[in-house]
C-alpha positions as CSV (number, residue, x, y, z in Angstrom):
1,X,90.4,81.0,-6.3
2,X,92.2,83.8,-4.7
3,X,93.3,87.0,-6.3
4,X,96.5,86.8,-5.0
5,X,96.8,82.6,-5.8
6,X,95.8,83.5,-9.1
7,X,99.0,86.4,-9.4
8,X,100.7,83.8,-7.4
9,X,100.4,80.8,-10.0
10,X,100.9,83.6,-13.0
11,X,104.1,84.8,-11.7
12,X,105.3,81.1,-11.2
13,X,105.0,80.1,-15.1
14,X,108.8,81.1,-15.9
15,X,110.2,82.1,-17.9
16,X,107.9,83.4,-19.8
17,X,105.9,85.9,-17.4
18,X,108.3,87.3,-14.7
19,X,112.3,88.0,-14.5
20,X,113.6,85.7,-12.0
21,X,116.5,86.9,-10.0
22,X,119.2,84.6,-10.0
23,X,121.3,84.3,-6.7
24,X,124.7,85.6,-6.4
25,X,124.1,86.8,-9.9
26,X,122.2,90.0,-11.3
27,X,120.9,88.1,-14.7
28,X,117.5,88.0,-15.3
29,X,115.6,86.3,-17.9
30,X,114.7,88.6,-20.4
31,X,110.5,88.6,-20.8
32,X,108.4,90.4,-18.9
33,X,104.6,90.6,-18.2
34,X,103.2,94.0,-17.1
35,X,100.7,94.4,-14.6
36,X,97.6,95.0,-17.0
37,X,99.0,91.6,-18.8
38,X,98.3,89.6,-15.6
39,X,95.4,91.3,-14.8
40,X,93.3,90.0,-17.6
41,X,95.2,86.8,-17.6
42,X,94.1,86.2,-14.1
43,X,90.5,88.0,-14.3
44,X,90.9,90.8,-11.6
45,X,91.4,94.6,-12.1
46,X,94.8,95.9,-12.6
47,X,94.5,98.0,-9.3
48,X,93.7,94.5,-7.5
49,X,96.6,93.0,-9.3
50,X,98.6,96.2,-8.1
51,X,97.6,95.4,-4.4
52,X,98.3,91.4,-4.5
53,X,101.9,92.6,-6.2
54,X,102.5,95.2,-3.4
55,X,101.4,92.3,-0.8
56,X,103.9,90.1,-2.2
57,X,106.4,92.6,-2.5
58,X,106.2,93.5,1.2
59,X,106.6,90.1,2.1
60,X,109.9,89.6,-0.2
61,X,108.5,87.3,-2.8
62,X,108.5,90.2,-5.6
63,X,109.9,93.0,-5.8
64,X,107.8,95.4,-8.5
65,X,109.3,97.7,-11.2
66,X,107.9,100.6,-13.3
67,X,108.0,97.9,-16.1
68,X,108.8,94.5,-14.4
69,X,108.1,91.9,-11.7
70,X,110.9,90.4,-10.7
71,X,110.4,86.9,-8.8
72,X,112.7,86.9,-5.4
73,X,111.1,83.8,-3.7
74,X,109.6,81.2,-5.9
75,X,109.0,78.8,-3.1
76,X,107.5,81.7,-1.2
77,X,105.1,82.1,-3.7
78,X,104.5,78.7,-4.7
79,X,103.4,78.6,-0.1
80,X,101.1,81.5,-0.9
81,X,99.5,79.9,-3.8
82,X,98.6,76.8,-2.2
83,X,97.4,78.4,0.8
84,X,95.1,80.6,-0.7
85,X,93.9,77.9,-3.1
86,X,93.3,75.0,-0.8
């Protein structure tokens, strides 16, 4: 699978990996994994992690903190995923 499916499927397994922004609202849930976390979760390097976050984050599914992922477009991601993983 993918590096960035991998990320991809990681960051989708709320609410316990990623804030979530909630529309019209700025409430996020409150856990958080860092960058180094979903590295070894997913098997890759953190810098590779670091590129697949900046990848998503170009394309508005994430937008990436100092300290936090925060998930912008779920579906986006969830159309990422599957195309990298099928």
């Amino acid at each position: 699978m993918a590096a960035s499916a991998k990320v991809s499927r990681t960051l989708q397994m709320r609410p316990r990996f990623a804030y979530y922004a909630r529309p019209q609202q700025a409430q996020v849930d409150q856990e958080v994994l860092r960058r180094s976390e979903i590295a070894e979760r997913v098997g890759e390097s953190p810098q590779r992690v670091s590129r697949v976050l900046r990848f998503f984050a170009e394309r508005g599914f994430v937008m990436v903190g100092d300290d936090s992922v925060v998930v912008r477009n779920l579906e986006g991601l969830r159309r990422q995923a599957a195309a990298r993983h099928g």
